[in-house]
DRENDONU-441112 format. One record per residue (C-alpha): x, z, y; residue in one letter. Coordinates in nm, 2 decimals, always signed. Example, Ala and Ser with C-alpha at 12.3 -4.5 7.8 and 13.67 -1.06 7.14 Angstrom:
% DRENDONU-441112
SITE    east      up   north  tifi
SITE   +1.23   +0.78   -0.45     A
SITE   +1.37   +0.71   -0.11     S
//
This chain:
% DRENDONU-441112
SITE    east      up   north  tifi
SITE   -2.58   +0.87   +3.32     X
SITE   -2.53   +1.09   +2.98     X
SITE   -2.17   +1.13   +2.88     X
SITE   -2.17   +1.09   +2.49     X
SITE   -1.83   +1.17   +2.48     X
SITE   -1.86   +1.53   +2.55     X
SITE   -1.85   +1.75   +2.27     X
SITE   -2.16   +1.97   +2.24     X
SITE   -2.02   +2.28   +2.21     X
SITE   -1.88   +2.23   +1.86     X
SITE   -1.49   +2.30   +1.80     X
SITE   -1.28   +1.97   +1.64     X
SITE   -1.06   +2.03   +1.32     X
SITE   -0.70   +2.08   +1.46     X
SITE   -0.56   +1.79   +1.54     X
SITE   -0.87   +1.61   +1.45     X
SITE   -0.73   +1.27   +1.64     X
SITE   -0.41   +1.24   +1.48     X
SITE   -0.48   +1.32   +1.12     X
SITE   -0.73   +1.06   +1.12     X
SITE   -0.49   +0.83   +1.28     X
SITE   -0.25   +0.87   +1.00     X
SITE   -0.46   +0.72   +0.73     X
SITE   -0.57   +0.45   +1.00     X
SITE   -0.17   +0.39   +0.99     X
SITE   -0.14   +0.42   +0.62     X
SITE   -0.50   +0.19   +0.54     X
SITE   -0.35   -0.09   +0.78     X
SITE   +0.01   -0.13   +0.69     X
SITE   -0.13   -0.17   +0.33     X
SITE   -0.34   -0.46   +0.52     X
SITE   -0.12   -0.57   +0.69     X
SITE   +0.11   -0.66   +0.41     X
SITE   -0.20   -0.76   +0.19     X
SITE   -0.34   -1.07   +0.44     X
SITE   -0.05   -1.22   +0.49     X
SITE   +0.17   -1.22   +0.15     X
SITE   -0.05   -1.11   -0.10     X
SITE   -0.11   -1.50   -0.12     X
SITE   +0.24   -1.58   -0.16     X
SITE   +0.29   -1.33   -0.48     X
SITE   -0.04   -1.48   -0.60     X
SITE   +0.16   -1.88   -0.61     X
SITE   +0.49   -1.69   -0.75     X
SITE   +0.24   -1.62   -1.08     X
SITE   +0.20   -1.97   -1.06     X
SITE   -0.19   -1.99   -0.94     X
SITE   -0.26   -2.31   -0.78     X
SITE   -0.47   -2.36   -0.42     X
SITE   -0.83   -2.36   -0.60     X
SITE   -0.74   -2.05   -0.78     X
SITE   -0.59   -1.86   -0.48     X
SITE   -0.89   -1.94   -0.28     X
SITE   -1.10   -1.78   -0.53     X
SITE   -0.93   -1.46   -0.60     X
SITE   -0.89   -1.44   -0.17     X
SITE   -1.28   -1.52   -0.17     X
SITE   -1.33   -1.23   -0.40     X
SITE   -1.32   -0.96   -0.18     X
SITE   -1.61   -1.07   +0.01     X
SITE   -1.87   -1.12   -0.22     X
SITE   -1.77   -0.74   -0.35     X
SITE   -1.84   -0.60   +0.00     X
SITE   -2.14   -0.75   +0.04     X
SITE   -2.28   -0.70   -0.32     X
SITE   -2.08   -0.27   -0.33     X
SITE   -1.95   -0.16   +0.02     X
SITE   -2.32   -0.09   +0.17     X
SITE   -2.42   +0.15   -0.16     X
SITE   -2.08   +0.34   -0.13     X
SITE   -2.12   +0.38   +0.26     X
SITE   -2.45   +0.50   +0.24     X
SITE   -2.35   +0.75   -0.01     X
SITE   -2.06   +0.92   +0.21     X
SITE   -2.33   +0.98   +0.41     X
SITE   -2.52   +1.22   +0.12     X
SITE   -2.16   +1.35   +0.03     X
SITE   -2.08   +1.71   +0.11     X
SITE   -1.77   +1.56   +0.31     X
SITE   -1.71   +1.17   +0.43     X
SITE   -1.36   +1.29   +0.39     X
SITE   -1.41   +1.38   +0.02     X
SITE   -1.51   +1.01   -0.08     X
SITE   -1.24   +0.84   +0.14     X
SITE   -0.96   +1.11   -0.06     X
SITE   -1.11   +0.93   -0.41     X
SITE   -1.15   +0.57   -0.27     X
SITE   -0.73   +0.59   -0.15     X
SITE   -0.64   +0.71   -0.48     X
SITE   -0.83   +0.51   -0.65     X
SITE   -0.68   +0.17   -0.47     X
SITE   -0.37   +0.32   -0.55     X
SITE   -0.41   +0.31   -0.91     X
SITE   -0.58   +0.00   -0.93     X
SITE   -0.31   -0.20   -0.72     X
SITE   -0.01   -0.10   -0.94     X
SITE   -0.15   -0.31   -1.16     X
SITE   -0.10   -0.63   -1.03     X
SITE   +0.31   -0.61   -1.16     X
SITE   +0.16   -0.59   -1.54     X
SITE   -0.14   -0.86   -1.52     X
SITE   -0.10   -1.27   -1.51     X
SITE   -0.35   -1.49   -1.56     X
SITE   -0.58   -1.59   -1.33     X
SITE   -0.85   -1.41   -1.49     X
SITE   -0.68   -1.08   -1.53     X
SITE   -0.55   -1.12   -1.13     X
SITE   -0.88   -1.18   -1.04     X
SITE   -1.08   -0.87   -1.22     X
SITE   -0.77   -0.63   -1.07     X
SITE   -0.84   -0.81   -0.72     X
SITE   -1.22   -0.75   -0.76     X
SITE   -1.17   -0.39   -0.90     X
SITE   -0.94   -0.35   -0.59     X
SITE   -1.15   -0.50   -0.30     X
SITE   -1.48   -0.23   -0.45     X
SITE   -1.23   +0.03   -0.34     X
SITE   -1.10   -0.12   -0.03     X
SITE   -1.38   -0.24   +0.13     X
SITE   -1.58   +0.04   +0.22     X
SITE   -1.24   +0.23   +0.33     X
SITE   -1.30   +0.13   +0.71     X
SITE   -1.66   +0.15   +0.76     X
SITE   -1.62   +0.50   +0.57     X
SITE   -1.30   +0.59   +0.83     X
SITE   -1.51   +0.44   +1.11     X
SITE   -1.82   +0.67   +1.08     X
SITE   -1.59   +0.95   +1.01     X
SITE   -1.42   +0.89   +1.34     X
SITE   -1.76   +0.83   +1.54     X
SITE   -1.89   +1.18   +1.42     X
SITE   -1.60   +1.32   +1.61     X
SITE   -1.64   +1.03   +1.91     X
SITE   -2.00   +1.26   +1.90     X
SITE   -1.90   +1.64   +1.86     X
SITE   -1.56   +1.68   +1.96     X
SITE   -1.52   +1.42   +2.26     X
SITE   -1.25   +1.21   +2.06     X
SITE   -1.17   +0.89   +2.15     X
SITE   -1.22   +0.63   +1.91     X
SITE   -0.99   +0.39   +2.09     X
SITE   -0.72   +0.63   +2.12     X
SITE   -0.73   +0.68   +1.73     X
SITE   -0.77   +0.30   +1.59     X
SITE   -0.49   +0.18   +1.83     X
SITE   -0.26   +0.33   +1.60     X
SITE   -0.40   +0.09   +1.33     X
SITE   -0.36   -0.19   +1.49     X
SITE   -0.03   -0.13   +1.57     X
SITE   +0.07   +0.00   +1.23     X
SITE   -0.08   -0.35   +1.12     X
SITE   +0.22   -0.54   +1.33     X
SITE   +0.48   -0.35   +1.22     X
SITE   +0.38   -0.40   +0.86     X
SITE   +0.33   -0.82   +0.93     X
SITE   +0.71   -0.76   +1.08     X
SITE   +0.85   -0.55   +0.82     X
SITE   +0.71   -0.76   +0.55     X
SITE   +0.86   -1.06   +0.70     X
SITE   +1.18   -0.89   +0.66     X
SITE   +1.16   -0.84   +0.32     X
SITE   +1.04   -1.17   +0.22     X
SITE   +1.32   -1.31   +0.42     X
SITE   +1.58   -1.09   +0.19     X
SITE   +1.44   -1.10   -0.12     X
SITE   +1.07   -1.21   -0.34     X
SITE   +0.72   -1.18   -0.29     X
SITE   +0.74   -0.95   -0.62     X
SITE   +0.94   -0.75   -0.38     X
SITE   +0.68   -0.78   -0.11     X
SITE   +0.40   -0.66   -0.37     X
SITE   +0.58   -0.36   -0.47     X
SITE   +0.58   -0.28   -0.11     X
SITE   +0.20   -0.29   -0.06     X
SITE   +0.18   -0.09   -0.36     X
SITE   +0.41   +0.16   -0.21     X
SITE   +0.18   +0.17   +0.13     X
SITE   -0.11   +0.22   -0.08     X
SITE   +0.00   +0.53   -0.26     X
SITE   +0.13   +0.63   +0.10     X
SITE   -0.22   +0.65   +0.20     X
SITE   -0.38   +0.83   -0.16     X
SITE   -0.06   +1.11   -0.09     X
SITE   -0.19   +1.13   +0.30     X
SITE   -0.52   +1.10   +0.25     X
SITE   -0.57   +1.51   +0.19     X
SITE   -0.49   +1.51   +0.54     X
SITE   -0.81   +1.38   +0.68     X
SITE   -1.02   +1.64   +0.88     X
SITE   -1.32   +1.78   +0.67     X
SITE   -1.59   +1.80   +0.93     X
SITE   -1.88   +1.85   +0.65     X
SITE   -2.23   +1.68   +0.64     X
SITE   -2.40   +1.57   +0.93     X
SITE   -2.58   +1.83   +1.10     X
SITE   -2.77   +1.63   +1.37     X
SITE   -3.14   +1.56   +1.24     X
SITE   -3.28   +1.29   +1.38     X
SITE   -3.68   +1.12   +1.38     X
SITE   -3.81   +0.84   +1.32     X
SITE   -3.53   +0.65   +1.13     X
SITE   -3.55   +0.75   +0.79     X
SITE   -3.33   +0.74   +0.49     X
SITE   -3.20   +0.42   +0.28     X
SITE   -3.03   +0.09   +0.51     X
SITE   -3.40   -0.06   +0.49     X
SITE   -3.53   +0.15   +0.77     X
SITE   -3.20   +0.06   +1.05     X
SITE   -3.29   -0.27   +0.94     X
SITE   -3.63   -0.26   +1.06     X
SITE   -3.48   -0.17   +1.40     X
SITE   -3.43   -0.47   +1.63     X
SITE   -3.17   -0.35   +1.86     X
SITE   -2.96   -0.22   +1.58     X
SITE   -2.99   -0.53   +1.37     X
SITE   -2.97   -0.78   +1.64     X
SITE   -2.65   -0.62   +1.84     X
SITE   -2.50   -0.62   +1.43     X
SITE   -2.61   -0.98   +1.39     X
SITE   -2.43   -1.08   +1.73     X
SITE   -2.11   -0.85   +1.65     X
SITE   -2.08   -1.00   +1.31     X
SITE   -2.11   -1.41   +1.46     X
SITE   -1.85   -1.28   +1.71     X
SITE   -1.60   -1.15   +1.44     X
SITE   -1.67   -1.43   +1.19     X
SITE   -1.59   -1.68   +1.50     X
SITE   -1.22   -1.61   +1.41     X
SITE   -1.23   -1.78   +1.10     X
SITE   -1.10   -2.11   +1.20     X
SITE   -0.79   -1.92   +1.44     X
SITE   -0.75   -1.72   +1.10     X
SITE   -0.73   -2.00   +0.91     X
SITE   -0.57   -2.28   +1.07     X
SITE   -0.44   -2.14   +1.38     X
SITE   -0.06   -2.09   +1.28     X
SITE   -0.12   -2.47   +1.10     X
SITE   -0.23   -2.64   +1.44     X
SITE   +0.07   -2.46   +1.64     X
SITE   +0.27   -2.53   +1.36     X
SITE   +0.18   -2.94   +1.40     X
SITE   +0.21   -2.99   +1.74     X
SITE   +0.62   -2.85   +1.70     X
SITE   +0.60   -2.43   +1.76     X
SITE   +0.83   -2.27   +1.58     X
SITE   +0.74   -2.00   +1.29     X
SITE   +0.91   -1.71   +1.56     X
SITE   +0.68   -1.86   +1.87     X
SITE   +0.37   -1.87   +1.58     X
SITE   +0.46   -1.50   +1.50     X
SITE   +0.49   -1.37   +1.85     X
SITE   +0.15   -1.56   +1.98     X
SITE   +0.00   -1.39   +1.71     X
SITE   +0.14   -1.04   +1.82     X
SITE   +0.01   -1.15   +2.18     X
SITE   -0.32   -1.09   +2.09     X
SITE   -0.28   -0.75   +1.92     X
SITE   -0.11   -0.60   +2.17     X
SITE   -0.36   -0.66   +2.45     X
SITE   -0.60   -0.54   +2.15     X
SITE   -0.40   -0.21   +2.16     X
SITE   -0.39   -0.18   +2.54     X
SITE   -0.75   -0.19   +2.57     X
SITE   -0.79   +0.07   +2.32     X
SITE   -0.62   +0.27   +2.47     X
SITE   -0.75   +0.23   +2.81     X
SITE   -1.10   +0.24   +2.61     X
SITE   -1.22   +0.60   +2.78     X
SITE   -1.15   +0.44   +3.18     X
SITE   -1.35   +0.12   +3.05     X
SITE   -1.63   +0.32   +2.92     X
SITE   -1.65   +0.51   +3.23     X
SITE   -1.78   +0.17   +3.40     X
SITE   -1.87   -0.04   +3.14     X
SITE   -2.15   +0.07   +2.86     X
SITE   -2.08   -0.04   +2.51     X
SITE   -2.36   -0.32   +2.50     X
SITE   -2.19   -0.46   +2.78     X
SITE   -1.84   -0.48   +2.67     X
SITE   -2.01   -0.69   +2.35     X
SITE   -2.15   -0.90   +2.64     X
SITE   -1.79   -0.96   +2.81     X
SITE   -1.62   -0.99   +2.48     X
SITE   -1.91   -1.32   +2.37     X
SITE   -1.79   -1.45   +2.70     X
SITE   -1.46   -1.40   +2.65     X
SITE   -1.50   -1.57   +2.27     X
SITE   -1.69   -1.87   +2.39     X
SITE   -1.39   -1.93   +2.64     X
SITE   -1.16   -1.85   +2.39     X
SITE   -1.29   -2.14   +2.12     X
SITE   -1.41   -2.39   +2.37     X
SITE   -1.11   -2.40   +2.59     X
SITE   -0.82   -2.47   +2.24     X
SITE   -0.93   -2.84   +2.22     X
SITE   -0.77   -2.85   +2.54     X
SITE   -0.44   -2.83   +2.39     X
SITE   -0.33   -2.67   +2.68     X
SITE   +0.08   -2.61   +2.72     X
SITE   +0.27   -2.33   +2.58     X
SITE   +0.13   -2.08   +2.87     X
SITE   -0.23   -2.21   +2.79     X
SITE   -0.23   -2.07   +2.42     X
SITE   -0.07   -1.74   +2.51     X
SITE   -0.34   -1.66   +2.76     X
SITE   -0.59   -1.77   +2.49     X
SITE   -0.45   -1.52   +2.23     X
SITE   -0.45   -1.29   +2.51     X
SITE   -0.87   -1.34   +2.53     X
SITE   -0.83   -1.11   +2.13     X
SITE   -0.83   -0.89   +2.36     X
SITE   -1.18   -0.98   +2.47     X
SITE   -1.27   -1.18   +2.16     X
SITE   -1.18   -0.85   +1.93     X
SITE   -1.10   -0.61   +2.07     X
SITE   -1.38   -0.56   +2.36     X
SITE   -1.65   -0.67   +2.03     X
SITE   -1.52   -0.41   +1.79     X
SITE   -1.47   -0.14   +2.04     X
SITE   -1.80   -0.20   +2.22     X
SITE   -1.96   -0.22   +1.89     X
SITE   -1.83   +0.14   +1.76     X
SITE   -1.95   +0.31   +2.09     X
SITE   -2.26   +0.16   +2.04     X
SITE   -2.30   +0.24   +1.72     X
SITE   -2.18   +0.63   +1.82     X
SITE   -2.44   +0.64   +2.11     X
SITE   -2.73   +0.50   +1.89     X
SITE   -2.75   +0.58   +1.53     X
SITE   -2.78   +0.97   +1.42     X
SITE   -2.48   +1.13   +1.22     X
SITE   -2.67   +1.14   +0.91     X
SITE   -2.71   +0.78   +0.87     X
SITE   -2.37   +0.65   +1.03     X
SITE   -2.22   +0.58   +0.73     X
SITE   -2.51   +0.39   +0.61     X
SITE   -2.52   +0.17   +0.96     X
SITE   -2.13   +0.09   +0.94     X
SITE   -2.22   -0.05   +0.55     X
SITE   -2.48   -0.28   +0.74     X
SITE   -2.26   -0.38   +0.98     X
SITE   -1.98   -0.46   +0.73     X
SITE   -2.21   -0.63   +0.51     X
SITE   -2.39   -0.81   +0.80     X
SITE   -2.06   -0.93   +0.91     X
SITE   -1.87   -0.99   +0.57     X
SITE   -2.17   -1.24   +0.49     X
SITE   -2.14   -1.42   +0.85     X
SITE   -1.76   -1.43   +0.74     X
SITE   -1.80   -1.56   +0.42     X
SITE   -2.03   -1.83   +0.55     X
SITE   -1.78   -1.91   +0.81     X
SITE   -1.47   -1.96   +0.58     X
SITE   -1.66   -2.18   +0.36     X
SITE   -1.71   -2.43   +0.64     X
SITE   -1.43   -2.38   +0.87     X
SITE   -1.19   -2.58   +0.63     X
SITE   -1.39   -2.89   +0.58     X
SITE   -1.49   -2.91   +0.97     X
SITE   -1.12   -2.86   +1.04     X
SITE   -1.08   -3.16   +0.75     X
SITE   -1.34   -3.35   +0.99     X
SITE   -1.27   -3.24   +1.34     X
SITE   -0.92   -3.14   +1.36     X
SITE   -0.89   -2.85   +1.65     X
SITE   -1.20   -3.01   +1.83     X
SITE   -1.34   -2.78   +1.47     X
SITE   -1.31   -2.46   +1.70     X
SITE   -1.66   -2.59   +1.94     X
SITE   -1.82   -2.51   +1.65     X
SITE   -1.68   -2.07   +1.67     X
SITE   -1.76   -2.13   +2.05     X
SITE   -2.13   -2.24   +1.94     X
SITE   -2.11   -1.93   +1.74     X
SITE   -2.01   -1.75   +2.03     X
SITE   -2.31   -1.83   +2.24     X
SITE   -2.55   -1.79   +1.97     X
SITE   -2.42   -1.43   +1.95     X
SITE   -2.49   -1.43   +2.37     X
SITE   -2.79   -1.50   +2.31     X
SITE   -2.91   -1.25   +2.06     X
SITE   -2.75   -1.02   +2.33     X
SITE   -2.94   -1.10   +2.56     X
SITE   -3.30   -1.07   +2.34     X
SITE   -3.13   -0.68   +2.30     X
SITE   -3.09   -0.68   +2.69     X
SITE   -3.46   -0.82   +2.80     X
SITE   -3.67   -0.70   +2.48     X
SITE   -3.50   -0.37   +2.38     X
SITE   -3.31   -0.22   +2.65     X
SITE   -3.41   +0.11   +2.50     X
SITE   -3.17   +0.41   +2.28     X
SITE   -3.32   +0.43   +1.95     X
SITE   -3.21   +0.78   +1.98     X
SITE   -3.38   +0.94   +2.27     X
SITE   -3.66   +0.64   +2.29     X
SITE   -3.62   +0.61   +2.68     X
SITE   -3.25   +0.65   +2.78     X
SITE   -2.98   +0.38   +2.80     X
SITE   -2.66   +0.59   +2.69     X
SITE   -2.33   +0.53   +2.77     X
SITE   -2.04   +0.65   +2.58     X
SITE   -1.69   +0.80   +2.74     X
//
């Protein structure tokens, strides 16, 4: 079995791992104060529920319509490190000026301005990071753990500061992190343009659509990430009904992360047994238990062993996903096979946001059958990949693995 981790022969950046783990730190505290409280400054300017919805909704029509074009152009920049330095900066400058806009009109164009720049900032840092999963032997779960820690600390820190003073407070905080990230964002390793040449997949997102293992494990990856929508949504209102407290809502949430974080960075043993199709495999399963077993209602211990499954639900799906990725698609065109993916899943998303609040209207938490149902469909287009293309697009004839 071919180790994809190993390097090749090429020498990494100095500390390649870290640097990029600093602007994974500095994108996700700016996130991680964005999701949660960005709504709350948007009902201080006095938007009602409609027009929060909309400017929240927003972001992902922009990544589907812009974050595929800008992806696949990192990949025909001289440097992927080059067009994350300008995308930083330029959220920077466009986020200061939510304290000088009201309206919903003018919130919304800054919002849309914002999300064009925002969007493509992970797929962009993703590909980055897989080029050096490729030639240096870094491990990419060793380097996005940080984020998702970082991403805690910013939902705790936030807290904080709501708790002591505004959500105008709270904004000028995101727009603090953000220009922490456009001043850190020099930092990032410059590793230059792909040098691997690969045939038979050939230029523009058309041609890795035409591929039916690529398209059909980013189909299944996207229903399994979109199958949080309804936890997303309403799971903080559900515990909140049946009596759990806003700490016990908080720390079920932090539950899940922080398995999320151990497995990434225990994500070099699991490859060594696991390949990255399969961990998409264990992380359906762990999704369909996930969803189907919270109509339950179990007890107390019951929904922390659920949010435990992020681990599996997540985690396993995004990290699985990555390697995959790293072990199938050439350097050249990474960037322009993360766009798909973010695309792919941003549309599943979208889709799934739209209906998760009337069927939780309908339903109530029996609602979250219908995220299991997504679940196994994403099983089984996983197992079509399985039966009908077990092959690497890269080498034509080899399964790879990735360390």
């Amino acid at each position: 079995m071919s180790q994809l981790g190993q390097s090749g022969g090429e020498t990494a950046p100095a500390f390649f791992g870290a640097r990029i783990a600093l602007l994974y730190s500095a994108l996700f505290f700016f996130v991680g104060i964005y999701l949660p409280f960005f709504p709350l400054w948007l009902s201080s300017r006095g938007l009602d529920a409609t027009s929060i919805s909309l400017v929240l909704a927003a972001p992902l029509v922009a990544r589907i319509a812009t974050s595929g074009q800008i992806t696949a152009f990192a990949d025909r920049a001289s440097d992927r490190a080059n067009v994350l330095i300008f995308l930083f900066c330029t959220a920077a400058i466009i986020v200061s000026l939510f304290p000088f806009v009201s309206g919903f009109w003018a919130i919304l164009a800054v919002a849309l301005a914002l999300s064009i720049a925002t969007n493509p900032l992970t797929p962009v840092m993703d590909s980055l990071t897989l080029s050096g999963v490729r030639r240096y032997g870094a491990s990419y779960g060793r380097i996005r753990l940080w984020g998702s820690l970082v991403f805690i600390l910013a939902n705790l820190g936030g807290g904080a500061v709501l708790a002591g003073y505004d959500a105008e407070t709270v904004l000028w905080v995101m727009i603090a992190s953000a220009f922490a990230g456009a001043a850190l964002s020099p930092l990032l390793p410059r590793i230059g343009r792909p040098r691997r040449q690969v045939h038979g997949i050939g230029p523009g997102s058309a041609s890795l659509l035409r591929l039916p293992r690529f398209t059909l494990v980013m189909l299944a990856s996207g229903l399994l990430q979109a199958s949080h929508a309804m936890i997303y949504g309403f799971g903080s209102i559900h515990w909140g009904s049946i009596g759990y407290s806003g700490t016990l809502i908080g720390l079920l949430w932090a539950i899940g992360v922080m398995v999320e974080i151990l497995l990434f960075h225990f994500a070099a043993t699991v490859f060594r047994k696991v390949s990255p199709l399969n961990l998409v495999v264990i992380g359906a399963f762990g999704s369909m238990m996930r969803w189907g077993l919270i109509p339950l209602e179990p007890p107390l211990a019951g929904y922390v062993f659920l949010q435990m499954l992020h681990g599996l639900s997540f985690g396993a799906v995004h990290l699985g996903t990555m390697h995959f990725l790293a072990a199938e698609i050439p350097d050249e065109r990474m960037g322009a096979a993360q766009g798909i993916a973010f695309v792919l899943g941003g549309a599943v998303m979208a889709v799934a946001v739209l209906l998760s609040g009337p069927l939780y209207a309908a339903f109530g938490v029996a609602a979250f059958l219908a995220m299991a149902a997504m679940s196994v469909l994403a099983l089984i287009l996983l197992a079509i990949v399985a039966g009908s293309y077990p092959q690497s697009l890269l080498e034509g004839g080899e399964t790879r693995d990735v360390e």
